[in-house]
C-alpha positions as semicolon CSV with decimal commas, in nm:
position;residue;x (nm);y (nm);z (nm)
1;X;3,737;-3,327;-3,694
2;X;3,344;-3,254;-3,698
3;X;3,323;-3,495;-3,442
4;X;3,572;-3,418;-3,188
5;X;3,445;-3,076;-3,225
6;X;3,142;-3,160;-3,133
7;X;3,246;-3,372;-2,834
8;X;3,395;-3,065;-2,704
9;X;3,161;-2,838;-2,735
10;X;2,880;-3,108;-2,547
11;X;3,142;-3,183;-2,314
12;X;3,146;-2,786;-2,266
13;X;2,804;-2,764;-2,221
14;X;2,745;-3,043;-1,961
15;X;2,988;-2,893;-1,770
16;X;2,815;-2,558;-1,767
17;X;2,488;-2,710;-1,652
18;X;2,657;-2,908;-1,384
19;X;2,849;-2,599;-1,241
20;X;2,467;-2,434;-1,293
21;X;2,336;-2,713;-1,102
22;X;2,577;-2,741;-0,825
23;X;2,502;-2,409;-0,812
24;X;2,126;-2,433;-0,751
25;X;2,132;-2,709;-0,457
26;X;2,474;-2,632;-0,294
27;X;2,473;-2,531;0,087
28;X;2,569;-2,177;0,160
29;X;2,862;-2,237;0,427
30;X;2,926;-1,845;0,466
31;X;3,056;-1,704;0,781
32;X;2,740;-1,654;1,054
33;X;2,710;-1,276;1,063
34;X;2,668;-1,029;1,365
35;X;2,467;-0,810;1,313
36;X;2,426;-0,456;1,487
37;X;2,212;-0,207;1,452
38;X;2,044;0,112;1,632
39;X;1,721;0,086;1,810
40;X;1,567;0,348;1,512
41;X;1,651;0,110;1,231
42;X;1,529;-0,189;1,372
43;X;1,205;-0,002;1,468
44;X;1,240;0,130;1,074
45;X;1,258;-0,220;0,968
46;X;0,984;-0,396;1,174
47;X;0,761;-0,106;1,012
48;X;0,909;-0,165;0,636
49;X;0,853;-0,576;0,664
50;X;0,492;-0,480;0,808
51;X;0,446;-0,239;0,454
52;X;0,609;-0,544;0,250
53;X;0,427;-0,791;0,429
54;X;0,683;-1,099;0,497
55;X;0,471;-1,218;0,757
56;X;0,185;-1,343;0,554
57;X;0,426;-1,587;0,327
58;X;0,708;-1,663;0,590
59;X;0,511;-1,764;0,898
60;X;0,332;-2,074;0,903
61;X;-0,008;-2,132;1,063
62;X;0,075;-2,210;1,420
63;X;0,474;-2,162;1,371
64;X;0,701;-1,910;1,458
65;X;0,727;-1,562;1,370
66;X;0,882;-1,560;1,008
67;X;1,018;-1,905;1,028
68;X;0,896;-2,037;0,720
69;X;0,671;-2,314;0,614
70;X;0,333;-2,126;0,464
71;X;0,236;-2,363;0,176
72;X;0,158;-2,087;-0,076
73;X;-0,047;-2,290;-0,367
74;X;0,037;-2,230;-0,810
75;X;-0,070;-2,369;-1,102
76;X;0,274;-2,518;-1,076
77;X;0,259;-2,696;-0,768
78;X;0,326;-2,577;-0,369
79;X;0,605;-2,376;-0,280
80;X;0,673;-2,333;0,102
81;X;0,764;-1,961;0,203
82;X;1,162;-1,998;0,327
83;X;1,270;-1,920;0,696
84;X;1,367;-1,559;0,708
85;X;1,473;-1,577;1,091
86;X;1,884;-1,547;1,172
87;X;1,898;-1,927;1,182
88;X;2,239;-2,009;1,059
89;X;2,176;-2,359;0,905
90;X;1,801;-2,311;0,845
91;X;1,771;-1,941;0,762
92;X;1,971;-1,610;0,632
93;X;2,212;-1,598;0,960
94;X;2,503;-1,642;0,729
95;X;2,386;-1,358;0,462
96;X;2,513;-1,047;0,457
97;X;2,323;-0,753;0,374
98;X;2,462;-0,730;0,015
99;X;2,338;-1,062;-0,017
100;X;2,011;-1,016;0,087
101;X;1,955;-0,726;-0,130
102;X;2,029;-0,918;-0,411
103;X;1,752;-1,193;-0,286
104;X;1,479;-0,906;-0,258
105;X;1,515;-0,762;-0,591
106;X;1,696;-1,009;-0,846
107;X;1,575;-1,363;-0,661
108;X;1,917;-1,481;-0,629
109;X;2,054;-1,605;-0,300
110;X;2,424;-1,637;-0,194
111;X;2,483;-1,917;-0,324
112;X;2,364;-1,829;-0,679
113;X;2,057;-2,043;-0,610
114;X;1,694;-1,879;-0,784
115;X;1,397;-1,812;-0,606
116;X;1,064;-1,899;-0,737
117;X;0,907;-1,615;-0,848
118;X;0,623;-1,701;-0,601
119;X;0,871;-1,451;-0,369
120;X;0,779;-1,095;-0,569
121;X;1,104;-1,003;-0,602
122;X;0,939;-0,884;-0,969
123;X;0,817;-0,566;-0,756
124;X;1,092;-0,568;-0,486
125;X;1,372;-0,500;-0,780
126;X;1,251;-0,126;-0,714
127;X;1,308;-0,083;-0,301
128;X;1,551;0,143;-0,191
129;X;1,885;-0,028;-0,087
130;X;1,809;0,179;0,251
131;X;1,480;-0,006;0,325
132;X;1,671;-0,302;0,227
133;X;1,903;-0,276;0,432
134;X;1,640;-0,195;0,739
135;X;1,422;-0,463;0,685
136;X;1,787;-0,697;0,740
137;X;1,867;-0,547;1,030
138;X;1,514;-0,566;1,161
139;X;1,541;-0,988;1,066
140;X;1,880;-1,045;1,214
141;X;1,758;-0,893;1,517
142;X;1,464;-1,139;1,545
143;X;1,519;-1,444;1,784
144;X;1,687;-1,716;1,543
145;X;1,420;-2,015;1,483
146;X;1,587;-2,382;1,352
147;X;1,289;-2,545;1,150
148;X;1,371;-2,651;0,787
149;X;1,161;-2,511;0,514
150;X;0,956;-2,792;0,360
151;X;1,053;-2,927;0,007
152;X;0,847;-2,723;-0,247
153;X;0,592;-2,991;-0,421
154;X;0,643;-2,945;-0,782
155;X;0,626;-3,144;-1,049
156;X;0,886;-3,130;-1,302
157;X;0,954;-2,936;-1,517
158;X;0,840;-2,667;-1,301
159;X;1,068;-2,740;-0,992
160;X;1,395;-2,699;-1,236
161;X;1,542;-2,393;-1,050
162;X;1,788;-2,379;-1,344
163;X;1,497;-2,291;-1,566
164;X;1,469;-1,914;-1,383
165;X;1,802;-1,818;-1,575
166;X;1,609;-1,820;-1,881
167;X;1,280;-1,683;-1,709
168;X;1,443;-1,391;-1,569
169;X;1,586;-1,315;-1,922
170;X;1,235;-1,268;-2,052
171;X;1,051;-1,110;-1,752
172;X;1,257;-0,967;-1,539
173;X;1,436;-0,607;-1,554
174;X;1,483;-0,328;-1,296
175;X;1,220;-0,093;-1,503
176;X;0,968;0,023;-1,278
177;X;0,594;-0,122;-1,293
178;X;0,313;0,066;-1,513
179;X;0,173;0,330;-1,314
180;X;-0,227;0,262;-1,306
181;X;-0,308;0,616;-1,225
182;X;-0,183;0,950;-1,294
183;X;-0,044;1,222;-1,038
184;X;0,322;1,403;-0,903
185;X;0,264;1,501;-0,539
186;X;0,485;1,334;-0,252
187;X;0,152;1,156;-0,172
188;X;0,114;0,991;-0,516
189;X;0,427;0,884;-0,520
190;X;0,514;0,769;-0,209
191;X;0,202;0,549;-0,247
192;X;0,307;0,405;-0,584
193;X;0,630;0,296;-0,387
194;X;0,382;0,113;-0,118
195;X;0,190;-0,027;-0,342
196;X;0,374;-0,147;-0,619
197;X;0,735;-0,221;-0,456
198;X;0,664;-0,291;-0,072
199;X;0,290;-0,409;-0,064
200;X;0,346;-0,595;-0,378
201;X;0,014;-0,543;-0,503
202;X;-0,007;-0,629;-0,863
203;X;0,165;-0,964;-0,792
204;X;-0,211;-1,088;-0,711
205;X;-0,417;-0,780;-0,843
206;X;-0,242;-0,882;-1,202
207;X;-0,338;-1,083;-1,442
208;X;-0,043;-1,431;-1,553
209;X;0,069;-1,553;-1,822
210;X;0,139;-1,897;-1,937
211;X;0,445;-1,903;-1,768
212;X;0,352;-1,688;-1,473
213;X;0,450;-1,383;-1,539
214;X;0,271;-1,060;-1,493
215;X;0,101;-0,943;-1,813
216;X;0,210;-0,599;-1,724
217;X;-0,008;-0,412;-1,990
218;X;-0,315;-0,534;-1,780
219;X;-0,131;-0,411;-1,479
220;X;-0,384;-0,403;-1,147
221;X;-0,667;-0,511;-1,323
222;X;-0,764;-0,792;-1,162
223;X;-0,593;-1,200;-1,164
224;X;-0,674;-1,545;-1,045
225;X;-0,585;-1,596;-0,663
226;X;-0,668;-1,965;-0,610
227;X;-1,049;-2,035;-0,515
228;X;-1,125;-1,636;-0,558
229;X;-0,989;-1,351;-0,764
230;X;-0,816;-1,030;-0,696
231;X;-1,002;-0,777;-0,817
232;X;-0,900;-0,532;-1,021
233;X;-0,800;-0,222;-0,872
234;X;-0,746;0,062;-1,117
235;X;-0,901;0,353;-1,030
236;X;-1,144;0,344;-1,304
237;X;-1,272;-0,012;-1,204
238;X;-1,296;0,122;-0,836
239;X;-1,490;0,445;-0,875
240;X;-1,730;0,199;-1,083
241;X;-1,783;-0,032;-0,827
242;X;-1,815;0,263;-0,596
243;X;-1,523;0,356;-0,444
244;X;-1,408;0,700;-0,342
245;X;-1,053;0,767;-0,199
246;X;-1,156;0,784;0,136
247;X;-1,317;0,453;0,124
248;X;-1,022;0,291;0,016
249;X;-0,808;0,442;0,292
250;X;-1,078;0,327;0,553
251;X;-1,067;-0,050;0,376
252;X;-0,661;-0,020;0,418
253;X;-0,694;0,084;0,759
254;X;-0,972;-0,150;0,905
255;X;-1,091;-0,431;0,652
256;X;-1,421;-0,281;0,662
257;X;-1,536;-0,020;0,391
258;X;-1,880;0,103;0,273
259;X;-1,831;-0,140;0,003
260;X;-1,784;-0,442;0,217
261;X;-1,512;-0,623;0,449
262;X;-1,179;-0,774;0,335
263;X;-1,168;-1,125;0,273
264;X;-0,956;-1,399;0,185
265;X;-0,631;-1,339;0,134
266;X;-0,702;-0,960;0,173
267;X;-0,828;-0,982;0,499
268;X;-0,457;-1,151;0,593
269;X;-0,305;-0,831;0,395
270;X;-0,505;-0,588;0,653
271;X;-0,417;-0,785;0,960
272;X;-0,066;-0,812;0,948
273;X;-0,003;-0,536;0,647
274;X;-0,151;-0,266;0,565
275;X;-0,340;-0,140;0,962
276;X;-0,017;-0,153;1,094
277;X;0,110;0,182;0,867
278;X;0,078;0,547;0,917
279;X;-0,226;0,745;0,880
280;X;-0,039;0,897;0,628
281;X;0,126;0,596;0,423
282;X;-0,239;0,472;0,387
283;X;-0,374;0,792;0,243
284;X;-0,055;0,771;-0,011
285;X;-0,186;0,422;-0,104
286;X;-0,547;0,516;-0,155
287;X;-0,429;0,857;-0,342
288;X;-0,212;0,620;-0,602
289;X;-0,490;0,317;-0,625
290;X;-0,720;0,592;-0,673
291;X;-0,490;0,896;-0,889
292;X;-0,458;1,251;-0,789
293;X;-0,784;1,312;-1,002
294;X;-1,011;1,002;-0,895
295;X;-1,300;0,930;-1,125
296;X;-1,643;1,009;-0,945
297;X;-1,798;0,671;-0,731
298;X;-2,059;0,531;-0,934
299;X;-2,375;0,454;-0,749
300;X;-2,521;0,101;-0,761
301;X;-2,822;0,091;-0,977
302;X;-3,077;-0,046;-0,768
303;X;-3,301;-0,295;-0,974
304;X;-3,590;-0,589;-0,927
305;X;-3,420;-0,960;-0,950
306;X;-3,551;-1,244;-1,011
307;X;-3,870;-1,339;-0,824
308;X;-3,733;-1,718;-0,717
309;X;-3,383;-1,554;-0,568
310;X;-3,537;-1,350;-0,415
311;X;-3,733;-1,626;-0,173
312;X;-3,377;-1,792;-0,159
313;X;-3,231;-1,480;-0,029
314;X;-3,560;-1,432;0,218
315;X;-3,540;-1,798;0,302
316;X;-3,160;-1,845;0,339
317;X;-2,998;-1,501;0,380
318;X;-3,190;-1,246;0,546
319;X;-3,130;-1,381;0,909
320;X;-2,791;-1,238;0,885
321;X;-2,812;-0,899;0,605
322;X;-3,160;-0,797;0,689
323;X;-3,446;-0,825;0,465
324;X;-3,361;-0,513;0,266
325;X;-2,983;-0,629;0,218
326;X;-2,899;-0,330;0,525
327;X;-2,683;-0,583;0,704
328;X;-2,614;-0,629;1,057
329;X;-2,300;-0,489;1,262
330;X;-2,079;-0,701;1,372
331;X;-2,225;-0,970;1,237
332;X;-2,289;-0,939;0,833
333;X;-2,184;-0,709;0,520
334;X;-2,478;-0,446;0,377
335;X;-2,573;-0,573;0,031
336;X;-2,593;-0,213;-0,070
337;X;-2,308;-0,029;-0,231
338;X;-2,163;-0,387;-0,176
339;X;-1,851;-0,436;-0,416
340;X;-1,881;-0,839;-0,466
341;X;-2,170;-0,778;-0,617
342;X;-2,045;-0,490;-0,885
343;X;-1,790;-0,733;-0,987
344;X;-1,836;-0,762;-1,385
345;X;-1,697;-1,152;-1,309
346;X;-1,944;-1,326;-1,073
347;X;-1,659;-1,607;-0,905
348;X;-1,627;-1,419;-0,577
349;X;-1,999;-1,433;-0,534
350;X;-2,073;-1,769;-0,666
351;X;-1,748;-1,917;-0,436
352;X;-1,851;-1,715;-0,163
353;X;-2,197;-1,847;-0,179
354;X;-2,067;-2,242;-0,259
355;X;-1,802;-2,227;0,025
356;X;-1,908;-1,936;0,275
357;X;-1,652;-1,747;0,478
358;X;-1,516;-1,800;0,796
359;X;-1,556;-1,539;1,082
360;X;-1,275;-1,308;1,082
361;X;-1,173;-1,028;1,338
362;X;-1,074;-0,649;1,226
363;X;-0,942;-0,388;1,357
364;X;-1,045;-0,172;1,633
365;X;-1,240;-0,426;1,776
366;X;-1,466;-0,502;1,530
367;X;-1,562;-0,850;1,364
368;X;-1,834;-1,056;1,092
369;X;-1,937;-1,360;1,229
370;X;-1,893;-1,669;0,941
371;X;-2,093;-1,730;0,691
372;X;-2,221;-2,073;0,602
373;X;-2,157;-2,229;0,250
374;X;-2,470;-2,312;0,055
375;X;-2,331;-2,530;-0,189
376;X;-2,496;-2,843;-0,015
377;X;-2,842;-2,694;0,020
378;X;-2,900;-2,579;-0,304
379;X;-2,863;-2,642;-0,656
380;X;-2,635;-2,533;-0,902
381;X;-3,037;-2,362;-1,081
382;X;-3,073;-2,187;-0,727
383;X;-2,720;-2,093;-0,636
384;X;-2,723;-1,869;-1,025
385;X;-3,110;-1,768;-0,916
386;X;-2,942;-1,601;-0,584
387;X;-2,671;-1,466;-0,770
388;X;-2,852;-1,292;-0,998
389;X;-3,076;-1,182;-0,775
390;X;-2,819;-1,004;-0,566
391;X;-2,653;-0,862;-0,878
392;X;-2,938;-0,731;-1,030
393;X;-3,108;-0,583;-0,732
394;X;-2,789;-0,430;-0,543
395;X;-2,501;-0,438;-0,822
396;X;-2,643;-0,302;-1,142
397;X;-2,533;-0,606;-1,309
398;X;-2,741;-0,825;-1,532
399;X;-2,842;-1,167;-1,405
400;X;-2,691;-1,365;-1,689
401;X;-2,510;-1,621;-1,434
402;X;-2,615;-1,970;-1,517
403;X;-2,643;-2,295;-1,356
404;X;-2,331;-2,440;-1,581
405;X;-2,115;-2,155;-1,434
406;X;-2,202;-2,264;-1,077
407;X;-2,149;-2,635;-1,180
408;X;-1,819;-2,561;-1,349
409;X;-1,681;-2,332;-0,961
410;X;-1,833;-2,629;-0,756
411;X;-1,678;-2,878;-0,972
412;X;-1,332;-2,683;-0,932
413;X;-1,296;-2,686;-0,538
């Protein structure tokens, strides 16, 4: 009797994760769906994918407009952002906008298959079925685009879709995200809505766990981002790396701020994100990132490094940000007030240093030409000497970077 139970209830449970499979890797074979819509929502919904940035994960270098294929690298492996153009084999032609509403803010797609959560529909599960509903009008309107999505390159256990059931269960609920700053005006929270639903910031700004979720009680303060980190953000970490409200509207708006210019994978957030909203949505963004009461900027204590970085900065860096770290337009960052450099962590620096940092265009015109990577000229002794020459003498920081640090980031890339 024991055992015939038993065969039942295994034969019970293989059936359950076959149905659960077949589930994952079946092809949607909807109907293809029409889609109409006024002139004002499409224009409402080119401006909402702009604020949520699909762009940056959904168009491939060289490919076309949101049709998939940007390789976006984990700890887990490479997962390929999925074509979001009306393609009906390739794409979401045959979803309807229920169904795509349920993609942005539970990760499920019509044919019960999970997303990754790579695709942050952790801070989507807040938008507004409205905006939803925009941004899919906005998408079915787009010209349809047939390229496959490339297989995701993950090594098991980590490409087991079927694992996100359980995943889900432990990190994922429609409560909104910790607020990181206080306020109640329109502006405050309009921003918080930008910010942590449609930009999607904590998703890098935020610390992971071991299985990649957000640690959300360390919300905006800062997480690994590949080869650099995301900084943290909370207003008290801002004001003490000198950053006033205004500042961080002007950074929003152009990539360029007292403190420095965006880089990385901020400078992509600028250039198809964040200078493409209102005047006003960016001074929401900077009035949540920064509270309705913003701590006072801190000024960079100014300081005397270390006599041997400083000949490496004469010798190797002044061509480009002056002798007395002023900078050049166009052409370099000022060392002073510079935030890299009032980062309690010293990666950024020490990568930026190693690698350099390709030239990069910004609004309005404006552009910094590229900066070579040092890592082949000097030493791991003289790439901590610079380091702590710049922090000490610009960031208020002590120079306790050492040569094992470097070592350990140059080893890494």
């Amino acid at each position: 009797m024991k055992k015939r139970l038993a065969l039942i209830v295994l034969t019970i449970v293989v059936i359950i994760v076959a149905i659960l499979y077949w589930r994952e890797y079946r092809t949607y074979d909807g109907p293809v769906q029409k889609v109409t819509a006024s002139k004002d929502q499409i224009e409402r919904g080119s401006y909402l994918a702009k604020a949520a940035d699909c762009a940056a994960c959904h168009t491939a270098s060289g490919g076309a407009p949101l049709a998939g294929g940007y390789p976006l690298e984990s700890p887990y492996g490479t997962i390929y952002g999925s074509n979001l153009t009306p393609s009906a084999d390739y794409g979401i032609g045959r979803w309807t906008k229920d169904d795509f509403y349920k993609a942005l803010t539970e990760g499920v797609t019509p044919t019960g298959r999970h997303l990754f959560p790579a695709m942050p529909y952790t801070s989507y599960k807040n938008i507004s079925r409205k905006d939803s509903d925009d941004i899919y009008a906005y998408l079915m309107t787009r010209p349809a685009v047939d390229v496959k999505t490339p297989d995701n390159e993950m090594a098991f256990p980590f490409n087991q879709r079927i694992a996100l059931i359980g995943w889900n269960i432990m990190f994922h609920d429609k409560d909104p995200l910790p607020a990181i700053s206080t306020g109640d005006s329109p502006d405050w929270h309009r921003g918080r809505y930008l910010a942590d639903v449609l930009g999607h910031c904590g998703e890098c700004h935020t610390e992971r766990g071991l299985l990649g979720q957000m640690k959300l009680d360390k919300a905006m303060q800062g997480g690994e981002l590949g080869r650099f980190m995301a900084p943290d953000i909370t207003p008290k970490a801002l004001a003490q790396r000198g950053w006033t409200p205004q500042d961080v509207q002007q950074f929003l708006t152009t990539g360029i701020a007292p403190q420095g210019s965006a880089f990385s994978e901020m400078h992509m957030v600028v250039d198809l994100s964040t200078q493409h909203l209102t005047a006003a949505d960016q001074k929401a963004m900077a009035t949540y990132l920064m509270g309705e009461a913003p701590p006072a900027a801190v000024p960079a204590a100014l300081g005397n490094g270390n006599e041997a970085g400083r000949m490496t900065y004469l010798d190797q860096c002044a061509g480009c940000h002056a002798r007395e770290g002023e900078g050049k337009p166009h052409v370099a960052v000022s060392m002073l007030n510079n935030a890299t450099l009032r980062q309690p962590d010293a990666k950024n620096l020490i990568v930026s240093v190693l690698d350099g940092l390709p030239a990069q265009n910004f609004p309005n015109g404006e552009s910094m030409q590229s900066m070579p990577g040092f890592g082949e000229r000097l030493n791991d002794e003289q790439v901590a000497e610079l380091v702590n020459y710049l922090r000490v003498t610009w960031g208020g920081l002590p120079g306790d970077v050492t040569a094992e640090q470097v070592k350990a980031l140059r080893v890494e890339k």
